[in-house]
VOBA-1610 file (N, C-alpha, C; in pm, whole numbers, padded with zeros to 5 digits, always signed):
BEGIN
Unk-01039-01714-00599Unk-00927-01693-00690Unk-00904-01543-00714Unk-01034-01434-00727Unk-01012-01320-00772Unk-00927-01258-00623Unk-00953-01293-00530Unk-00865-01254-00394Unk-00746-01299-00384Unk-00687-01383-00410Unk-00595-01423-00440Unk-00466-01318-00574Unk-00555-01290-00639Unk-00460-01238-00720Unk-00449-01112-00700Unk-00584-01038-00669Unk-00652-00899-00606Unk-00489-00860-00525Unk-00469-01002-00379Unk-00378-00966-00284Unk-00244-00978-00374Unk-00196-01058-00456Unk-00074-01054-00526Unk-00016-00926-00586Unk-00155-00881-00655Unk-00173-00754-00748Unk-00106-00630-00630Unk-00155-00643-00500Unk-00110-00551-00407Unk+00029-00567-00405Unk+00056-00691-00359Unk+00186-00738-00315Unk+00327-00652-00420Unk+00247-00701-00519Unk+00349-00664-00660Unk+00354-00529-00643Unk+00264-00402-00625Unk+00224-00308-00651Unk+00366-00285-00570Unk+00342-00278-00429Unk+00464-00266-00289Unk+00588-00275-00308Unk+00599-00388-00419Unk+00735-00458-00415Unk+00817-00394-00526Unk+00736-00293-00641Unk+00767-00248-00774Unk+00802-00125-00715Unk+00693-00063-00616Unk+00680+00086-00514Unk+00811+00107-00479Unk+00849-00006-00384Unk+01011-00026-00299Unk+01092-00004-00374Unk+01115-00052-00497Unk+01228-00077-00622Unk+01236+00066-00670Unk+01128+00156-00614Unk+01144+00267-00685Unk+01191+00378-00589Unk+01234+00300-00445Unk+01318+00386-00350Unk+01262+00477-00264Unk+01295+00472-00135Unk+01311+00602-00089Unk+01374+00613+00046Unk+01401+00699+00088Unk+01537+00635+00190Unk+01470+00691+00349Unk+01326+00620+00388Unk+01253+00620+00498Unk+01322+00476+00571Unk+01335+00493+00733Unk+01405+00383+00786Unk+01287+00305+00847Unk+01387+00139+00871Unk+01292+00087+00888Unk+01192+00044+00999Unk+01091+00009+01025Unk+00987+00019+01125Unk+00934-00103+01133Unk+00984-00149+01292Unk+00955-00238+01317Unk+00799-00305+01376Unk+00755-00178+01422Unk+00594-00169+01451Unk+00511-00256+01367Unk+00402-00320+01407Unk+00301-00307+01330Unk+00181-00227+01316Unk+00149-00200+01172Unk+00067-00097+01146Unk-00047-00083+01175Unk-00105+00000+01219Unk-00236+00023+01265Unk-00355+00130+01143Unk-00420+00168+01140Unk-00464+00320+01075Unk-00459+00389+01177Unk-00454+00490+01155Unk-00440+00626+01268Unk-00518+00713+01305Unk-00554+00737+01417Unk-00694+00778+01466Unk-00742+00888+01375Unk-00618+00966+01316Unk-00717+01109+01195Unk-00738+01037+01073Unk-00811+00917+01073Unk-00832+00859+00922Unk-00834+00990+00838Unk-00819+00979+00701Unk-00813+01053+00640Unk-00760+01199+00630Unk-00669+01204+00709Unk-00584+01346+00724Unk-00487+01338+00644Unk-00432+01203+00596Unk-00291+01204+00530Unk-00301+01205+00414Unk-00428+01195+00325Unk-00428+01165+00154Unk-00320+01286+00099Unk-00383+01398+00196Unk-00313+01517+00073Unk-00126+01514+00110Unk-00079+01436+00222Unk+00075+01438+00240Unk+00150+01348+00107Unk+00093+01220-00024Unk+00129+01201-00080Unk+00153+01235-00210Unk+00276+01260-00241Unk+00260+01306-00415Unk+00185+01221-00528Unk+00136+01267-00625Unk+00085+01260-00680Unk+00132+01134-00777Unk+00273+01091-00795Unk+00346+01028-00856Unk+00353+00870-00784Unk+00330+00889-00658Unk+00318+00725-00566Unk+00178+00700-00619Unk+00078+00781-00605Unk-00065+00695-00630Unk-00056+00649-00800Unk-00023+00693-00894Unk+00044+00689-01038Unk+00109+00521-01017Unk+00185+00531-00955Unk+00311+00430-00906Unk+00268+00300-00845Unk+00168+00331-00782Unk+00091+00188-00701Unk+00008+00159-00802Unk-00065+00257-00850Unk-00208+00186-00904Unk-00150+00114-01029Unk-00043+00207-01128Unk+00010+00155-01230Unk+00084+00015-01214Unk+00122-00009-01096Unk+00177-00146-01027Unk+00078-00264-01036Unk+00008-00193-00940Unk-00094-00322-00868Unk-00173-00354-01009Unk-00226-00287-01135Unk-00299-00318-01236Unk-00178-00417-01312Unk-00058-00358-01342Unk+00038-00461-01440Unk+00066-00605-01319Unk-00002-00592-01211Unk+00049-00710-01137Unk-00104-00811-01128Unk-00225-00720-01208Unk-00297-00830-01250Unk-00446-00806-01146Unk-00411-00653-01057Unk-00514-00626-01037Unk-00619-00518-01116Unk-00737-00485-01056Unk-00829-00418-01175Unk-00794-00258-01139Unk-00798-00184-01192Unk-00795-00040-01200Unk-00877+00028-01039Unk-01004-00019-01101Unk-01104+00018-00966Unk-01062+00002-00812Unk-01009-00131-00810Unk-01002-00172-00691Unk-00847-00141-00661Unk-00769-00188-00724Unk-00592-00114-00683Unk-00613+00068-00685Unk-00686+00175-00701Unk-00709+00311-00663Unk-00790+00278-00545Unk-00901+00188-00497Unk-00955+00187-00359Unk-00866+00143-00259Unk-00796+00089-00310Unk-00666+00016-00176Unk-00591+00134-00169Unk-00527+00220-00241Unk-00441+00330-00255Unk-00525+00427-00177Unk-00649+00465-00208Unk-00712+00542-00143Unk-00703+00525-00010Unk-00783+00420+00008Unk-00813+00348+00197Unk-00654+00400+00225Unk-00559+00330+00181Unk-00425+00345+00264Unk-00337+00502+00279Unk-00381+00592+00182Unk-00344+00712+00196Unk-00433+00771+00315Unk-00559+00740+00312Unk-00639+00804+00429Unk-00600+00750+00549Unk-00551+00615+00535Unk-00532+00594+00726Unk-00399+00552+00769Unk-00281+00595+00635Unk-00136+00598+00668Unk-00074+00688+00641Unk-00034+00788+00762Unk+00100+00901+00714Unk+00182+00812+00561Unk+00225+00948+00492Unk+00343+00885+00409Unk+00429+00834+00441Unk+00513+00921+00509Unk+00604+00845+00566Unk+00596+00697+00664Unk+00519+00656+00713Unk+00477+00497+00749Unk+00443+00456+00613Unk+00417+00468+00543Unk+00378+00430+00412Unk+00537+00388+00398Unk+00595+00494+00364Unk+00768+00466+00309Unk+00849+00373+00335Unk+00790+00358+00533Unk+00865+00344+00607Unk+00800+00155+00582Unk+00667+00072+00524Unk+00662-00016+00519Unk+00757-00042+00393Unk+00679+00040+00338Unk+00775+00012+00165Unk+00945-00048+00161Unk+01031+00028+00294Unk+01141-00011+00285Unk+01167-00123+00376Unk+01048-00207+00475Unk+01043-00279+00511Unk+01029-00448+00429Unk+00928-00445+00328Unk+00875-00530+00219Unk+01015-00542+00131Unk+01062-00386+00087Unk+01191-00424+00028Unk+01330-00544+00125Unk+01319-00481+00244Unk+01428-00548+00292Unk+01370-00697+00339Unk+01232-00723+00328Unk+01205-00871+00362Unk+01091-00916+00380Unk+01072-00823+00461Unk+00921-00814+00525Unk+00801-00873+00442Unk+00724-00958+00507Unk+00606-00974+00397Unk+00486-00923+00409Unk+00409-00887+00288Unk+00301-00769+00339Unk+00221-00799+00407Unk+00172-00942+00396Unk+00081-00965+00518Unk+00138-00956+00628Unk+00250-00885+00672Unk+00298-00851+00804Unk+00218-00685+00833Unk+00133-00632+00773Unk+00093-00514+00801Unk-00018-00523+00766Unk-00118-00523+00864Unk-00232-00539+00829Unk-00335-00450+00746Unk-00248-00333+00713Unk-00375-00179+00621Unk-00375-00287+00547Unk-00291-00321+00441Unk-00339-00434+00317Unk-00427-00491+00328Unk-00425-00598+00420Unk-00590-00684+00438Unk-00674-00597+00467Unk-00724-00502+00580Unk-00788-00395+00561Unk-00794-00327+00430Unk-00710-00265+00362Unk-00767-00237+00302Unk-00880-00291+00146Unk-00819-00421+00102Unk-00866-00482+00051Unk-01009-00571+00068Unk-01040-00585+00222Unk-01154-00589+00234Unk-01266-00498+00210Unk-01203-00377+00270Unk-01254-00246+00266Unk-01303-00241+00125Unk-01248-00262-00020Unk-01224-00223-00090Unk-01312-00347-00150Unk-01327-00470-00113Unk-01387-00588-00213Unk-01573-00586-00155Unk-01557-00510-00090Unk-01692-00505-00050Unk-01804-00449-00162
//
């Protein structure tokens, strides 16, 4: 059950993220992490990690673990692929269509 809501808590986080715009196009790929894990943390502002974590907690996940998913996914997604799912989920897409999420949430429930 706590996985269950853990993944909702994400879901919501994405879907509140999207609502809050940004005009990256959309990408039909599926996502991978990218061989410089951790090169991209410092490409996001400071205001998206604010924005997810403050999400994913009012969507019923815990503090700890919605900043480890944010983390994992800043380290092994450019921003812009970040953006570029964000405006994907907005236009339909469902997040389990990109696998960093499950990655990262395993990553993260361990």
């Amino acid at each position: 059950m706590k996985k269950f809501l853990v993944r909702s808590a994400l879901v919501g986080a994405i879907i509140l993220f999207a609502g809050c715009g940004s005009s990256a196009s959309t990408v039909s790929e599926t996502i991978v992490p990218e061989a410089d894990a951790g090169f991209y943390s410092s490409e996001y502002p400071s205001e998206v990690q604010t924005t997810f974590v403050n999400s994913c907690v009012a969507n019923g996940g815990d503090t700890t673990t919605c900043q480890c998913v944010f983390d994992y996914i800043a380290d092994q997604v450019s921003f812009e692929r970040f953006t570029a799912i964000e405006t994907e989920i907005r236009d339909g897409a469902g997040a389990d269509e990109f696998p960093i999420f499950s990655n990262a949430y395993e990553s993260c429930a361990e």
